[in-house]
N, C-alpha and C positions, 0 to 999 in steps of 0.2 A: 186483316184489313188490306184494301185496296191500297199500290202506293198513287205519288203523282206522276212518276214516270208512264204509270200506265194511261192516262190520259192520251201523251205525247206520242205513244206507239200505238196505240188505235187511232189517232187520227192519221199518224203515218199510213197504216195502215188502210183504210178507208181514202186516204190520198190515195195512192197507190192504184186501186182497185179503180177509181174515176179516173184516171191517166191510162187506164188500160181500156178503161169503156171507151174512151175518148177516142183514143188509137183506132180501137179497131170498130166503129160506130158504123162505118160506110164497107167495111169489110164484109164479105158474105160467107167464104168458105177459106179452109186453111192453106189452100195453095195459092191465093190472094195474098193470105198474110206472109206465108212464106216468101213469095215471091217480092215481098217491101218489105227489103232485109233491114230499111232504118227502123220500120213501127216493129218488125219483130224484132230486133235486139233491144228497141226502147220495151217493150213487152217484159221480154225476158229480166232486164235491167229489175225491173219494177216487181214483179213477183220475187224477186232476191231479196227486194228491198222490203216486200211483206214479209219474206221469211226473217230477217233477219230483227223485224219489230216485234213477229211474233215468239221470238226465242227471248229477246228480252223483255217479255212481260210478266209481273209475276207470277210466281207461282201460285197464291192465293185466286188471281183473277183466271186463271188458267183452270182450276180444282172447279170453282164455281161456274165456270161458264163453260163444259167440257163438250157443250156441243157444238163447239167450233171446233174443229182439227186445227189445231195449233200445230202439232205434232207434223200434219201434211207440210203446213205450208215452211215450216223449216225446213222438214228434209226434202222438199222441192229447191228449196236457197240452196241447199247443201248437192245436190245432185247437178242442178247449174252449174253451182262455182266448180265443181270439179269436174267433173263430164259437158261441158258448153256444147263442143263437137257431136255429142252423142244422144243429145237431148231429143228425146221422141215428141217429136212436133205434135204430132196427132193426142198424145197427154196435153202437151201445152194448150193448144183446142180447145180441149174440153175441162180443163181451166177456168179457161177464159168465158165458155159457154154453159157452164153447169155448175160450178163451183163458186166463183168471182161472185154473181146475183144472190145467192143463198148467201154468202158471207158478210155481202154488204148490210144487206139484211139486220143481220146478225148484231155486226161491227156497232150499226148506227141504234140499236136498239139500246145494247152496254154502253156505249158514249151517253145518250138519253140520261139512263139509269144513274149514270154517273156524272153527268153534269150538274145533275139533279141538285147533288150535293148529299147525294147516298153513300155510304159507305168508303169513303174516300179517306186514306190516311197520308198525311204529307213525309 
């Protein structure tokens, strides 16, 4: 069974991903973004902070819903916080551009299922 924590880390999650559309809404290409070194470390900030909701979800909701990359979006938290300097922009990009929409997707479908009052254990 679902716990309740998982609620609170998919909408973290799902935050996250809106603060990122947000950022970069008027943005068009990634040396724009690079170049607004505030919205790309709020960026970068922000997919940490996915990673780090997605590590704490459980593993029961992680087994059933395996078609999200859970796994990506950790070890992308994980490659930030320890490589910052060495982070390949052009992955963050396409993130932001390929990844991020199909996730939301995803995110707000399981929250749905789950608000529902489906399979939720406290």
């Amino acid at each position: 069974m679902f716990k309740q924590n998982d609620l609170a880390n998919l909408k973290n999650i799902l935050w996250a991903i809106e603060k990122i559309e947000n950022s970069v809404s008027k943005i068009n290409t990634l040396t724009e973004l690079v170049n607004q070194e505030e919205k790309y470390d709020s960026v970068i900030v922000k997919l940490m902070n996915i990673g780090e909701s997605a590590f704490n979800l459980s593993e029961e909701l992680k087994a059933k819903f395996e078609n999200v990359d859970w796994k990506g979006m950790y070890k992308m938290r994980n490659i930030i916080t320890h490589s910052y300097h060495s982070v390949d922009e052009s992955i963050v990009w396409d993130i932001i551009k390929n990844e991020l929409p199909d996730d939301k997707a995803k995110i707000i479908s399981i929250l749905n299922m789950l608000e529902s009052g489906r399979t939720i254990k406290s």
